[in-house]
GUGUKE-302060 format. One record per atom (N, C-alpha, C): atom name; y, x, z. Coordinates in Angstrom, 3 decimals. Each point is the difference from the previous one (the first is absolute). Layout:
% GUGUKE-302060
<rec><atom>CA</atom><v>Y</v><u>X</u><w>Z</w></rec>
...
END
This chain:
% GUGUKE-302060
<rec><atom>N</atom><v>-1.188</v><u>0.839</u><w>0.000</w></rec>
<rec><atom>CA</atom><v>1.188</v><u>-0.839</u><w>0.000</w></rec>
<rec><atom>C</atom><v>1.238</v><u>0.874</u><w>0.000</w></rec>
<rec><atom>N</atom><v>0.491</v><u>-0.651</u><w>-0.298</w></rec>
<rec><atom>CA</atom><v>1.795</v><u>1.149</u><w>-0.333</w></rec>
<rec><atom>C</atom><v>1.111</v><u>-1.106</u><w>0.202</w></rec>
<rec><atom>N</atom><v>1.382</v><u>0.324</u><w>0.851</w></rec>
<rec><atom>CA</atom><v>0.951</v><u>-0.458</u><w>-0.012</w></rec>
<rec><atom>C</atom><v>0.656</v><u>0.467</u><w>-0.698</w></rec>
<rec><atom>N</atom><v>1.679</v><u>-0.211</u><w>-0.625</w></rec>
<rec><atom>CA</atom><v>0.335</v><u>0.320</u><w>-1.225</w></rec>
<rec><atom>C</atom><v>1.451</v><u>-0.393</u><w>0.823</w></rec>
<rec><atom>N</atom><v>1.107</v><u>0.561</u><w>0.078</w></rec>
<rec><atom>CA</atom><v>1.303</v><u>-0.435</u><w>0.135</w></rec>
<rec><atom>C</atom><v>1.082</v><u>0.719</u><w>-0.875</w></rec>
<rec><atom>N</atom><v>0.920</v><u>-1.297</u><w>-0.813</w></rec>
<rec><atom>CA</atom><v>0.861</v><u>0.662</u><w>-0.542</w></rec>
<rec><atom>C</atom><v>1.311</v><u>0.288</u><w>0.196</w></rec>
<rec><atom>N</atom><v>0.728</v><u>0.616</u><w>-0.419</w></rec>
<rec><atom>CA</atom><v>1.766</v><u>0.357</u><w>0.702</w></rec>
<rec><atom>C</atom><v>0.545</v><u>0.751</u><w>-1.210</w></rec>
<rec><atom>N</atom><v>1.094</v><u>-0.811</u><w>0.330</w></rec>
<rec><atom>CA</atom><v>0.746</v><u>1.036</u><w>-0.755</w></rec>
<rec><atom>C</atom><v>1.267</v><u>-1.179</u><w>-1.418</w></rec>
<rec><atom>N</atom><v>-0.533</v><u>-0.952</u><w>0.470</w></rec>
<rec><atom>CA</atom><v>0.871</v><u>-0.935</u><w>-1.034</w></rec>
<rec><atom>C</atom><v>1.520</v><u>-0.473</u><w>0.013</w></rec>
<rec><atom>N</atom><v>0.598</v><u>-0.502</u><w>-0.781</w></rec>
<rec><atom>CA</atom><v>1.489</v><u>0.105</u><w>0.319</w></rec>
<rec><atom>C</atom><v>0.698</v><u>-1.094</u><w>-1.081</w></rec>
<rec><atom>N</atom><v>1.244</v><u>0.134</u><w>0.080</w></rec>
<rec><atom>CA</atom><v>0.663</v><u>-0.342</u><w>-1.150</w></rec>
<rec><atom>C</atom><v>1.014</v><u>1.226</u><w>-0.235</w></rec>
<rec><atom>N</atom><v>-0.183</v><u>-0.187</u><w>-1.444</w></rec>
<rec><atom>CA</atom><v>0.735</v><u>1.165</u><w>-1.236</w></rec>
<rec><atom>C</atom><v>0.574</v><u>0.093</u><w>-1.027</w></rec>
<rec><atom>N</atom><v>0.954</v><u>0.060</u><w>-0.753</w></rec>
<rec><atom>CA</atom><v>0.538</v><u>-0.119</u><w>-0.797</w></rec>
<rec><atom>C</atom><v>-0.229</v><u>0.454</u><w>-1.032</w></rec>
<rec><atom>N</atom><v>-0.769</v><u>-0.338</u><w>-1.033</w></rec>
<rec><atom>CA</atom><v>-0.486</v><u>-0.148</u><w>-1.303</w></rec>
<rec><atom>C</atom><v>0.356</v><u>1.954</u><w>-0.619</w></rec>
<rec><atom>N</atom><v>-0.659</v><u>1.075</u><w>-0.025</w></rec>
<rec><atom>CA</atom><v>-0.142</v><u>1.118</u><w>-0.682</w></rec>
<rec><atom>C</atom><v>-0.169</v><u>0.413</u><w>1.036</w></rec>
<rec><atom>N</atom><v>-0.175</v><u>-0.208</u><w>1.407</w></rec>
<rec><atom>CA</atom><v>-0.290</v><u>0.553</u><w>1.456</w></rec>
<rec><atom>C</atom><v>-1.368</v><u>0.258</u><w>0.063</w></rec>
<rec><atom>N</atom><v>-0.730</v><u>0.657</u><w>1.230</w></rec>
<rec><atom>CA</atom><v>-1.105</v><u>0.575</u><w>0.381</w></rec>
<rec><atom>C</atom><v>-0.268</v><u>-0.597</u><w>1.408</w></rec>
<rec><atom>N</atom><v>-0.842</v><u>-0.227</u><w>0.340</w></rec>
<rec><atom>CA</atom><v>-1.377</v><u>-0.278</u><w>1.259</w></rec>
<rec><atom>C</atom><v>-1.058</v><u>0.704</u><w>-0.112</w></rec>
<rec><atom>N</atom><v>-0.250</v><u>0.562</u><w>1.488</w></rec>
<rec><atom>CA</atom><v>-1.433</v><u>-0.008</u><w>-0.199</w></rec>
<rec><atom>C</atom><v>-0.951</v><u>-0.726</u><w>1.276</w></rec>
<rec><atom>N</atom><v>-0.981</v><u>-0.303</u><w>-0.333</w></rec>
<rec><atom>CA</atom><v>-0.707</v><u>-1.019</u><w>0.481</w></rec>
<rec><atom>C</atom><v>-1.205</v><u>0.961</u><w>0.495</w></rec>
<rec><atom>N</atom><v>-0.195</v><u>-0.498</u><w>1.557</w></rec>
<rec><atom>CA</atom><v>-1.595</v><u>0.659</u><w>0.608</w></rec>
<rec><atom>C</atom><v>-0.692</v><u>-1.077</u><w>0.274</w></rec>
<rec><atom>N</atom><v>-1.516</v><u>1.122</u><w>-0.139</w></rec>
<rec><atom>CA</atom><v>-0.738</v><u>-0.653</u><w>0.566</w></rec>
<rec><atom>C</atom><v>-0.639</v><u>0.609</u><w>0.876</w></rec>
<rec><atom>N</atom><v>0.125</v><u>-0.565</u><w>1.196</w></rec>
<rec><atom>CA</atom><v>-1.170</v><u>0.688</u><w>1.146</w></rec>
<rec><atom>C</atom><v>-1.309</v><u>-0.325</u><w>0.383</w></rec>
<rec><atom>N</atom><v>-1.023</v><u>0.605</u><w>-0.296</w></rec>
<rec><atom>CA</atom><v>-1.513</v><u>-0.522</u><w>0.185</w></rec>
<rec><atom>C</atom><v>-0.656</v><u>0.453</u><w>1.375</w></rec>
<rec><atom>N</atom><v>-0.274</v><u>-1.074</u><w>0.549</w></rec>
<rec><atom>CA</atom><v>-0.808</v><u>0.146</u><w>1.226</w></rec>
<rec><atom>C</atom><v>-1.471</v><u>0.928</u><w>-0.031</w></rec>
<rec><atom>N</atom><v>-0.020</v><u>0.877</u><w>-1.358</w></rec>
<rec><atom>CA</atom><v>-1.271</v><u>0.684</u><w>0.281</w></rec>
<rec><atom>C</atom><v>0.140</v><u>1.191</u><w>-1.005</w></rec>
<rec><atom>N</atom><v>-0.570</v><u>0.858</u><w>0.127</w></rec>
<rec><atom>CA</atom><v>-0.033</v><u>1.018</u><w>-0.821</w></rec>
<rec><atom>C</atom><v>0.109</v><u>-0.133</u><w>-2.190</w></rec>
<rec><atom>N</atom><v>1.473</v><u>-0.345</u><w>-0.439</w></rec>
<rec><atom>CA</atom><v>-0.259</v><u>0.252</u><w>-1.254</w></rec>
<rec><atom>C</atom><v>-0.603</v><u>0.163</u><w>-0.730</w></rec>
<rec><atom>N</atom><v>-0.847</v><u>1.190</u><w>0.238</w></rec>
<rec><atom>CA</atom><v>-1.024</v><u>0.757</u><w>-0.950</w></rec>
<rec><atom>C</atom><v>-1.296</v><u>-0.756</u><w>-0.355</w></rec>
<rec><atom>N</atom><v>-0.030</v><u>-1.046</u><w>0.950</w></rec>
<rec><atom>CA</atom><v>-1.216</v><u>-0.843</u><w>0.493</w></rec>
<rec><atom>C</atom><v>0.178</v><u>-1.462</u><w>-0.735</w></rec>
<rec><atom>N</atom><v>0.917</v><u>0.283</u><w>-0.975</w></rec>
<rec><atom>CA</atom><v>0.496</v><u>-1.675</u><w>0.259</w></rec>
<rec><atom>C</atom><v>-0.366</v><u>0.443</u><w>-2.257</w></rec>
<rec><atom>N</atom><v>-0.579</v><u>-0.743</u><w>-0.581</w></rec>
<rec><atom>CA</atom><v>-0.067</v><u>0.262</u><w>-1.503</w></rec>
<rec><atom>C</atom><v>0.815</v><u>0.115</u><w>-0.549</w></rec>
<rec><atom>N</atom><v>1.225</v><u>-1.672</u><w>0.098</w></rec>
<rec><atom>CA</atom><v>0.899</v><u>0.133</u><w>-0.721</w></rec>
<rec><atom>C</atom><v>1.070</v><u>-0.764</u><w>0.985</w></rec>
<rec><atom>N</atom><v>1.611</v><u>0.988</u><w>0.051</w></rec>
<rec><atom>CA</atom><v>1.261</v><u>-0.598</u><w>0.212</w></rec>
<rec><atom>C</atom><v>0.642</v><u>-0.552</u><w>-0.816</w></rec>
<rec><atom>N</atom><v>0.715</v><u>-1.315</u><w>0.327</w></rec>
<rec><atom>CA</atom><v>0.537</v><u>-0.549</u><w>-1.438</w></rec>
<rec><atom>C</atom><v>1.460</v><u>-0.637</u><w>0.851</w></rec>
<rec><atom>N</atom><v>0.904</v><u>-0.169</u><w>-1.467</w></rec>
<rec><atom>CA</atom><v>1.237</v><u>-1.101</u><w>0.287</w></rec>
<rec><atom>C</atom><v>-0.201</v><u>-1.211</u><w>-0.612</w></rec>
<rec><atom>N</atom><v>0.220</v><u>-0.582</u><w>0.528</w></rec>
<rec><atom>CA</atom><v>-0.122</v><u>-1.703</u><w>-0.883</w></rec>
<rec><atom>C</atom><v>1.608</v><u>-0.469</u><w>0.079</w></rec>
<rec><atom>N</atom><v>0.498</v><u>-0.899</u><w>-0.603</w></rec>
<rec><atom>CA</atom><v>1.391</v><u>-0.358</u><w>0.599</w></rec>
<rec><atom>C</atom><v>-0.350</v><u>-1.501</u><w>-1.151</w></rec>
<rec><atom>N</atom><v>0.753</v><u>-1.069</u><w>1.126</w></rec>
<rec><atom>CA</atom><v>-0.090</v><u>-1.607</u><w>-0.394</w></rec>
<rec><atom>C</atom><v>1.153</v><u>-0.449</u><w>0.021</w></rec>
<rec><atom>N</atom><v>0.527</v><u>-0.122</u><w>-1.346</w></rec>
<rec><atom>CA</atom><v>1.711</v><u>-1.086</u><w>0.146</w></rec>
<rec><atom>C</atom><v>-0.059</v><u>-1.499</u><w>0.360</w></rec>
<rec><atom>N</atom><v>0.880</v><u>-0.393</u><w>0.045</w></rec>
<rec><atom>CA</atom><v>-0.006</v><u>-1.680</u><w>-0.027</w></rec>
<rec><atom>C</atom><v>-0.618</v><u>-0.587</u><w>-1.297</w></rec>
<rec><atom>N</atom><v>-0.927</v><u>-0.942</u><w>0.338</w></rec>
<rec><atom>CA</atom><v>-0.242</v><u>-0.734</u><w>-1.052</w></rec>
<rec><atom>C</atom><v>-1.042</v><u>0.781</u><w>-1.024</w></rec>
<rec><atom>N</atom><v>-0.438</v><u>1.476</u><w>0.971</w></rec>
<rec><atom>CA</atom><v>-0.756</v><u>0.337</u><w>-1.120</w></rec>
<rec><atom>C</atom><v>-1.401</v><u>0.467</u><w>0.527</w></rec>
<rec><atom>N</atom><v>-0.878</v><u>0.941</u><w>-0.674</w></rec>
<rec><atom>CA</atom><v>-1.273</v><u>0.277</u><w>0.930</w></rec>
<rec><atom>C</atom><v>0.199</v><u>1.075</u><w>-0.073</w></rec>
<rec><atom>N</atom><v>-0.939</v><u>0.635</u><w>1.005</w></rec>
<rec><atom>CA</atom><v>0.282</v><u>1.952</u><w>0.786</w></rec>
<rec><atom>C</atom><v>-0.684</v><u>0.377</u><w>-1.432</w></rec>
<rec><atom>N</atom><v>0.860</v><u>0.936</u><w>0.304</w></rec>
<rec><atom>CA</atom><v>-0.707</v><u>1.457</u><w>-1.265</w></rec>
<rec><atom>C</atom><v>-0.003</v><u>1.315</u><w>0.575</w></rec>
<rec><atom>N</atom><v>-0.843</v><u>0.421</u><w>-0.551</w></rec>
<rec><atom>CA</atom><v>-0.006</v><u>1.374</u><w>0.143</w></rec>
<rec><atom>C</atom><v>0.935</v><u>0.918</u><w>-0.257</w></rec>
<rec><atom>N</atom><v>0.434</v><u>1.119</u><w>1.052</w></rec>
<rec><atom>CA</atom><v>1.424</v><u>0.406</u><w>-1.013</w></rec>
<rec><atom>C</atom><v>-0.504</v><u>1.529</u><w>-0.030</w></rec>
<rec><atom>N</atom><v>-1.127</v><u>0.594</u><w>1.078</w></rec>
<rec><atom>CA</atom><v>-0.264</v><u>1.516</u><w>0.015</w></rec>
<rec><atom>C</atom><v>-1.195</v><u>-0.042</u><w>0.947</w></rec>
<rec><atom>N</atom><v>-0.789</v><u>1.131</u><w>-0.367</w></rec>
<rec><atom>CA</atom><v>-0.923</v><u>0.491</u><w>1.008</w></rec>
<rec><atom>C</atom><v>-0.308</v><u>1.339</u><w>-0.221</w></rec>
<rec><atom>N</atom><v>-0.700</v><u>0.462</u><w>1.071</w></rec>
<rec><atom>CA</atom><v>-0.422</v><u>1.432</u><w>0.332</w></rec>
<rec><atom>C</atom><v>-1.489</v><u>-0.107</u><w>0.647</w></rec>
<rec><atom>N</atom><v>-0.749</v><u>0.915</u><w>-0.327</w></rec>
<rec><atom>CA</atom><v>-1.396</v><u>0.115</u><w>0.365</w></rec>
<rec><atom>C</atom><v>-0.332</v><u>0.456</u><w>1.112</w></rec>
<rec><atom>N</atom><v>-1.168</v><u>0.133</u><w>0.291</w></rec>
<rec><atom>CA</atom><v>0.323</v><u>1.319</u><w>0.997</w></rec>
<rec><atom>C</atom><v>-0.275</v><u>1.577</u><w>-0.318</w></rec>
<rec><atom>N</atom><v>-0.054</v><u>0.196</u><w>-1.441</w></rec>
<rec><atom>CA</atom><v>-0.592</v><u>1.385</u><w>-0.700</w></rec>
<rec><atom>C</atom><v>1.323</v><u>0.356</u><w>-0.389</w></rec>
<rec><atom>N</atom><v>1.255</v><u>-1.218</u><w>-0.190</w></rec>
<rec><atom>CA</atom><v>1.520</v><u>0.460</u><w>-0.222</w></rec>
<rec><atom>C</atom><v>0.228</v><u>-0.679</u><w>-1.213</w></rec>
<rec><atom>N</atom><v>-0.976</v><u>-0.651</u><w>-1.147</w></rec>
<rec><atom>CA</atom><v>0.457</v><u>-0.232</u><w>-1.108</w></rec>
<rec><atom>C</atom><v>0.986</v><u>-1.714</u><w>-0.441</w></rec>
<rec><atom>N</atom><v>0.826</v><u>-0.057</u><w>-0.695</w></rec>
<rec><atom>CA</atom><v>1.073</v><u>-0.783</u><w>0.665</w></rec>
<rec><atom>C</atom><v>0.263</v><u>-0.571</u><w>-1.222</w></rec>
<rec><atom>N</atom><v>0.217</v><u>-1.611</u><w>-0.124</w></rec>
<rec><atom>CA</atom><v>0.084</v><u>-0.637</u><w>-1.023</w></rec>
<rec><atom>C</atom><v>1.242</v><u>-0.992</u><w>0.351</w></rec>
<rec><atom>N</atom><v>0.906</v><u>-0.248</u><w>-0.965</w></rec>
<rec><atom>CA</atom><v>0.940</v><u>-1.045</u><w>0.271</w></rec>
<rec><atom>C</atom><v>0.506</v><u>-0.873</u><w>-0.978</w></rec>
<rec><atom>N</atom><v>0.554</v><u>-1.231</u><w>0.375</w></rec>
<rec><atom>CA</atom><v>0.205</v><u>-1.331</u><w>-1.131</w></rec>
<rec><atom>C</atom><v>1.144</v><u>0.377</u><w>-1.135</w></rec>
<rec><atom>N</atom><v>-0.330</v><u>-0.235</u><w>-0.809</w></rec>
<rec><atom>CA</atom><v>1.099</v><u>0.623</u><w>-1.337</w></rec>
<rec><atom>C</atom><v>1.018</v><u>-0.534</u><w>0.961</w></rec>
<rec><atom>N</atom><v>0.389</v><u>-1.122</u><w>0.200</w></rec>
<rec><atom>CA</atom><v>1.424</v><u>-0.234</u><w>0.875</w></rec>
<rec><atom>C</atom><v>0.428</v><u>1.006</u><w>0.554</w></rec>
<rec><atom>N</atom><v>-0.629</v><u>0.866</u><w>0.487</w></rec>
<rec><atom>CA</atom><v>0.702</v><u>0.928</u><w>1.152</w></rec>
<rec><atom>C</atom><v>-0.125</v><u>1.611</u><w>-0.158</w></rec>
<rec><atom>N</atom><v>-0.643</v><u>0.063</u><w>-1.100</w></rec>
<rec><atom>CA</atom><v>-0.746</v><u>1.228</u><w>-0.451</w></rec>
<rec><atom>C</atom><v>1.459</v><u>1.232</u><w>-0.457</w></rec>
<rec><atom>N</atom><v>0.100</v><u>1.066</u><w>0.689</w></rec>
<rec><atom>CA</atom><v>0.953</v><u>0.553</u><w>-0.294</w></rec>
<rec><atom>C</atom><v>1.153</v><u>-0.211</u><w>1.098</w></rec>
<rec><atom>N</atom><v>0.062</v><u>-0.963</u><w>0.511</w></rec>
<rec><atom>CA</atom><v>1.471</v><u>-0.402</u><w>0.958</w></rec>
<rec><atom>C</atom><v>-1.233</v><u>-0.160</u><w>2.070</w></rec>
<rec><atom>N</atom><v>-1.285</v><u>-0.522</u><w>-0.122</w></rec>
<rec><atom>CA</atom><v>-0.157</v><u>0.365</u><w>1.164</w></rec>
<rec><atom>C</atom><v>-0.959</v><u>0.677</u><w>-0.120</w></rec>
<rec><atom>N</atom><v>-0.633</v><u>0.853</u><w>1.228</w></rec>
<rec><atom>CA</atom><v>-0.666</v><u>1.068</u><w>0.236</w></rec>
<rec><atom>C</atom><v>-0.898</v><u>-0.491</u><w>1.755</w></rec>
<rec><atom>N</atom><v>-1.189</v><u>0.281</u><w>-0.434</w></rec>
<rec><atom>CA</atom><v>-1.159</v><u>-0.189</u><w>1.496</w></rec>
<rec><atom>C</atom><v>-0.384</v><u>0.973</u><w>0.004</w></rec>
<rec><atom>N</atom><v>0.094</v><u>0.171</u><w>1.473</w></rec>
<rec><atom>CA</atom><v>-0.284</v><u>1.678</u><w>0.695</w></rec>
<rec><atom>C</atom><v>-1.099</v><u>-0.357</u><w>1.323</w></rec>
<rec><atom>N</atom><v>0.047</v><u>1.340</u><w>0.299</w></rec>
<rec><atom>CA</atom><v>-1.193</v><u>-0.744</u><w>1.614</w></rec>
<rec><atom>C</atom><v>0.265</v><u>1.426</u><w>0.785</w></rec>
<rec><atom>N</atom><v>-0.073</v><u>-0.168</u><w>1.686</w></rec>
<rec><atom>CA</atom><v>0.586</v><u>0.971</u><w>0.711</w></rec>
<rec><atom>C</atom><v>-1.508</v><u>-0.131</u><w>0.937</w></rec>
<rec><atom>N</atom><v>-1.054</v><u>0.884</u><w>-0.488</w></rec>
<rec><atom>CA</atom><v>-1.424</v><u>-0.114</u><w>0.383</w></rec>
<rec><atom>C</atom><v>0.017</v><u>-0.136</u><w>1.546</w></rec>
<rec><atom>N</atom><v>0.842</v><u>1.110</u><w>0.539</w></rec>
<rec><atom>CA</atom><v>0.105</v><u>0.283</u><w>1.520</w></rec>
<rec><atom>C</atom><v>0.895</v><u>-1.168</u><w>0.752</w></rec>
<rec><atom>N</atom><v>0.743</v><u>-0.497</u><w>-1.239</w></rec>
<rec><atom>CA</atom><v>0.827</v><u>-1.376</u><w>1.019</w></rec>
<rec><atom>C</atom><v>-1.224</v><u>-1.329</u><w>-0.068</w></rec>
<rec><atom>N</atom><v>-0.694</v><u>-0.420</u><w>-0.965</w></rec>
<rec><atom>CA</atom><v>-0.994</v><u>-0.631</u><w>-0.579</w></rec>
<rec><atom>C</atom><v>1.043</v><u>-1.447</u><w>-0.384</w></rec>
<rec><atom>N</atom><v>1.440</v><u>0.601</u><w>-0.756</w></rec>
<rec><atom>CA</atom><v>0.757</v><u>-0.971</u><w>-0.751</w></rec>
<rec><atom>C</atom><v>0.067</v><u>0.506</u><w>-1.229</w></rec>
<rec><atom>N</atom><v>0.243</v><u>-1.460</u><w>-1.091</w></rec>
<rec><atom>CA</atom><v>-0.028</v><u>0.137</u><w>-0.869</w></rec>
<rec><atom>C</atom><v>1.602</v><u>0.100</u><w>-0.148</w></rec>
<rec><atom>N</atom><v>0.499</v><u>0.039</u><w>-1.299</w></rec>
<rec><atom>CA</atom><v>1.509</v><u>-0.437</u><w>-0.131</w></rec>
<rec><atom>C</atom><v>0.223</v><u>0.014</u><w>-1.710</w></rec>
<rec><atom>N</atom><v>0.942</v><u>-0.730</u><w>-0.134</w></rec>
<rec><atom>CA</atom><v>0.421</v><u>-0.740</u><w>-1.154</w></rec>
<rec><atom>C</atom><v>1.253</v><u>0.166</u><w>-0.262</w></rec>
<rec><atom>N</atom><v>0.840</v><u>0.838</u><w>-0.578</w></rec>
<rec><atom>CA</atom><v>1.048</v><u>0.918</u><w>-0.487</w></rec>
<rec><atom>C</atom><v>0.337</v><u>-1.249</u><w>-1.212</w></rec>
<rec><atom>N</atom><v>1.058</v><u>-0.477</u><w>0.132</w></rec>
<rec><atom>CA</atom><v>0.607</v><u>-1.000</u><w>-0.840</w></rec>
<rec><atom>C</atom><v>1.265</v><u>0.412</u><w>-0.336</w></rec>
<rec><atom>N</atom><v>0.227</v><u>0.610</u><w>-1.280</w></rec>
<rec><atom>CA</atom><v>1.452</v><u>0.487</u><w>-0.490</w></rec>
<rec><atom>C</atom><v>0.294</v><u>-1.517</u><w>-1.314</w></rec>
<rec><atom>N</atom><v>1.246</v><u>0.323</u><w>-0.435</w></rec>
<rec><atom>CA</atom><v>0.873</v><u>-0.761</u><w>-0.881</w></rec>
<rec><atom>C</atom><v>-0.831</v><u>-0.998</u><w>-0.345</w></rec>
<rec><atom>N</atom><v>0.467</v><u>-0.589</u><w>1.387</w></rec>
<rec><atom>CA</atom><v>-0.484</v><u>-1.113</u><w>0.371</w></rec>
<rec><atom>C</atom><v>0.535</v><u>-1.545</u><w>-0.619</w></rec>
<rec><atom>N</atom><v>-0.608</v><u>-1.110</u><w>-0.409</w></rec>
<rec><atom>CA</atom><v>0.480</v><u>-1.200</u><w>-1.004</w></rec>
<rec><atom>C</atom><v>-0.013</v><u>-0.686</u><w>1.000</w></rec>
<rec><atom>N</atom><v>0.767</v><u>-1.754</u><w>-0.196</w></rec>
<rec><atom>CA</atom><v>0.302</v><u>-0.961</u><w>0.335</w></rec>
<rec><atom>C</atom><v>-1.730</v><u>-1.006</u><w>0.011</w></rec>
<rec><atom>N</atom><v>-0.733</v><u>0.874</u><w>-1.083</w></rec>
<rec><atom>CA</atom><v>-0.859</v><u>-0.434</u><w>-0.407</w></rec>
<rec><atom>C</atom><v>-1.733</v><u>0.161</u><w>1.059</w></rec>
<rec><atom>N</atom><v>0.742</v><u>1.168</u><w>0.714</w></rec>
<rec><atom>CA</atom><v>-0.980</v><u>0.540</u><w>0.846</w></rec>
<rec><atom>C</atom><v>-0.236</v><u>-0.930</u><w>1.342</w></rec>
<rec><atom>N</atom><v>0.927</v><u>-0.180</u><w>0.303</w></rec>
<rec><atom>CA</atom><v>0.408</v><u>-1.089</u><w>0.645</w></rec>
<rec><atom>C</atom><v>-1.527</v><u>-1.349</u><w>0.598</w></rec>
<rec><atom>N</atom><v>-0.792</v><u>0.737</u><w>1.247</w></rec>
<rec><atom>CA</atom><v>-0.959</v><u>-0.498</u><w>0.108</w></rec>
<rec><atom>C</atom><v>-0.296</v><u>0.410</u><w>1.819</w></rec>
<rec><atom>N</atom><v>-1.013</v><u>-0.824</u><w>0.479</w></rec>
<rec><atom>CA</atom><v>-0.369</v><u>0.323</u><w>1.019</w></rec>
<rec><atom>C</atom><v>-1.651</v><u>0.852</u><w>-0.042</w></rec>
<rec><atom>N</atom><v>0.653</v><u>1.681</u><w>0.104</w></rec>
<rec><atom>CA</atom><v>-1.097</v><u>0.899</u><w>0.049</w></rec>
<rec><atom>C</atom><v>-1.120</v><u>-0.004</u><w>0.632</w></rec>
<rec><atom>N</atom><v>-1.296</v><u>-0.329</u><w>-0.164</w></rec>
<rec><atom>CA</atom><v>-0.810</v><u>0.462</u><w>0.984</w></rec>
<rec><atom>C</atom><v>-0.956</v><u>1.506</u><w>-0.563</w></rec>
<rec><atom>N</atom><v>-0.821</v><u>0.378</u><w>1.665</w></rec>
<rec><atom>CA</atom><v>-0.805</v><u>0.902</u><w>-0.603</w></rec>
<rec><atom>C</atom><v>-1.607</v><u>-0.346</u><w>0.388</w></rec>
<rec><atom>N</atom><v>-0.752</v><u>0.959</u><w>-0.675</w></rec>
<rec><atom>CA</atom><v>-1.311</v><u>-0.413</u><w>-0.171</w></rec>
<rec><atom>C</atom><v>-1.288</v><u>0.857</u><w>0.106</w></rec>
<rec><atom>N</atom><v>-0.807</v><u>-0.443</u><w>0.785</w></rec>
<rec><atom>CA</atom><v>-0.513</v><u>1.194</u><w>0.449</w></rec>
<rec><atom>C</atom><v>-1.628</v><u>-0.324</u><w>-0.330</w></rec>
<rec><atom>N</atom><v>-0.730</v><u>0.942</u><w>-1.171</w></rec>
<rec><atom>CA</atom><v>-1.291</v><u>-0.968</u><w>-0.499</w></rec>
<rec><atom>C</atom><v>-0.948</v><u>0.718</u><w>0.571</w></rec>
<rec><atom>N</atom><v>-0.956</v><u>0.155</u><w>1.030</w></rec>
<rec><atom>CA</atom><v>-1.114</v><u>0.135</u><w>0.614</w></rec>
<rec><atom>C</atom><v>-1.417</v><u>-0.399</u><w>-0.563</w></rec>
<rec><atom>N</atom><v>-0.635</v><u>-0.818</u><w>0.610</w></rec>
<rec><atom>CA</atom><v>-1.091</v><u>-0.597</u><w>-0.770</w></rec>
<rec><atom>C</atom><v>0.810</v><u>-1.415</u><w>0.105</w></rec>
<rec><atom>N</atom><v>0.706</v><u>-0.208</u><w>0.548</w></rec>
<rec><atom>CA</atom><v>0.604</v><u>-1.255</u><w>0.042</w></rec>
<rec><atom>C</atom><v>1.937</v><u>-0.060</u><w>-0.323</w></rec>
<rec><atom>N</atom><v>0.999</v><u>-0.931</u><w>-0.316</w></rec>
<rec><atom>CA</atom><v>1.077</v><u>0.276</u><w>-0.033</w></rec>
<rec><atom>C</atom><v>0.761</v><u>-0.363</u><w>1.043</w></rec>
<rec><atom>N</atom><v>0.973</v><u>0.947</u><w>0.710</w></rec>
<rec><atom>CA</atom><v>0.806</v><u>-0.128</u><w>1.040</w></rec>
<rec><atom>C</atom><v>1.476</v><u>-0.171</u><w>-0.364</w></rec>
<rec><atom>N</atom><v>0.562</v><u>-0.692</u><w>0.383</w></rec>
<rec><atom>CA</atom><v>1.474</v><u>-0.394</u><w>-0.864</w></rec>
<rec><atom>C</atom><v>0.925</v><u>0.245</u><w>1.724</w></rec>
<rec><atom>N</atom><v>1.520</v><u>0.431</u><w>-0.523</w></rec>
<rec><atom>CA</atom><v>0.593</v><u>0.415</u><w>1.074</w></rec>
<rec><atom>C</atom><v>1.369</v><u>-1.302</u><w>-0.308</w></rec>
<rec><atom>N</atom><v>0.585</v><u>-0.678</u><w>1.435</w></rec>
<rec><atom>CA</atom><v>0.677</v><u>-0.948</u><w>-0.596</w></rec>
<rec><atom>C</atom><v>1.411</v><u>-0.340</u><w>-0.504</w></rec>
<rec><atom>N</atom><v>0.360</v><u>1.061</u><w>-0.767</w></rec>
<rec><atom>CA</atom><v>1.095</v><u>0.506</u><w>-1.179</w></rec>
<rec><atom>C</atom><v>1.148</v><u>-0.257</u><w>0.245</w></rec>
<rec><atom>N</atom><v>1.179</v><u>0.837</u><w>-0.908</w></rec>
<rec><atom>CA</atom><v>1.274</v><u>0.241</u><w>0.613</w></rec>
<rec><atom>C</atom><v>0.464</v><u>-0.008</u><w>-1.532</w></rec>
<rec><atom>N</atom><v>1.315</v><u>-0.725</u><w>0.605</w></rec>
<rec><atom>CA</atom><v>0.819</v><u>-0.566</u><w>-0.673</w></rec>
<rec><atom>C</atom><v>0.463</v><u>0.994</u><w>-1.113</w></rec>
<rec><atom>N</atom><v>0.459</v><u>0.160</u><w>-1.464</w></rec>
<rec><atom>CA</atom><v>0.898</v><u>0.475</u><w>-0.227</w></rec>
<rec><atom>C</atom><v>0.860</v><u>-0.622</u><w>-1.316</w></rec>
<rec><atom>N</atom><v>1.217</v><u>0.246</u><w>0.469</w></rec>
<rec><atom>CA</atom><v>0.808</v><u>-0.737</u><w>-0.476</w></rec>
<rec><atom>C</atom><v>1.027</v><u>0.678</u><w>-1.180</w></rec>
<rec><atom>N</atom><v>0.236</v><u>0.192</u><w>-1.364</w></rec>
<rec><atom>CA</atom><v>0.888</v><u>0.284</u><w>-0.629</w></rec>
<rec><atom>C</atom><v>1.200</v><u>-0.683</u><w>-0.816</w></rec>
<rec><atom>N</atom><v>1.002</v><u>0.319</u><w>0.559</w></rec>
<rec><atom>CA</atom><v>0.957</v><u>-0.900</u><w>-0.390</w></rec>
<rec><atom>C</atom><v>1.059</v><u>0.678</u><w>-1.484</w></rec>
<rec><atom>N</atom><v>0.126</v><u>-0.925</u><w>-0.815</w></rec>
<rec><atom>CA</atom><v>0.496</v><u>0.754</u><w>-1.003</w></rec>
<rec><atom>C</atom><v>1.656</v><u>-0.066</u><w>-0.108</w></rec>
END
């Protein structure tokens, strides 16, 4: 089992930067895959990034180039580096933690205003 907490959300003004953690209640390395999901109004969660635990790192054309997922093995957080940032991004982040089972952490706001 794994707890998952996220931090780090805000409101920002449209070409601005956040970055978003995640803190895992258990050793990283242990965990398959870290992921971001983020859900707007009116719409369904997507995937926006993940990281393995071997390091290899895939992200949603949306965001590809402008955010960046990292992992701090010894902190056992993930984090989510969000530069030139859209109005469009504009979602409530969660993170995700896939075991043999999925652990969802219960997400933080972020807000871009244009």
């Amino acid at each position: 089992q794994v707890q998952v907490v996220e931090s780090g959300g805000g409101l920002v003004q449209a070409g601005g930067s956040l970055r978003l953690s995640c803190a895992a209640s258990r050793s990283i390395l242990s965990i398959k895959i870290m992921a971001w999901y983020r859900q707007a109004p009116g719409k369904e969660r997507e995937l926006v990034a993940f990281i393995t635990s071997s390091g290899w790192t895939q992200y949603a054309d949306s965001v590809k180039g402008r955010f960046t997922i990292s992992r701090d093995n010894a902190k056992n957080t993930v984090y989510l580096q969000m530069n030139s940032l859209k109005p469009e991004d504009t979602a409530v982040y969660y993170c995700n933690a896939q075991v043999v089972a999925n652990y969802w952490g219960q997400g933080t706001q972020v807000t871009v205003s244009s």
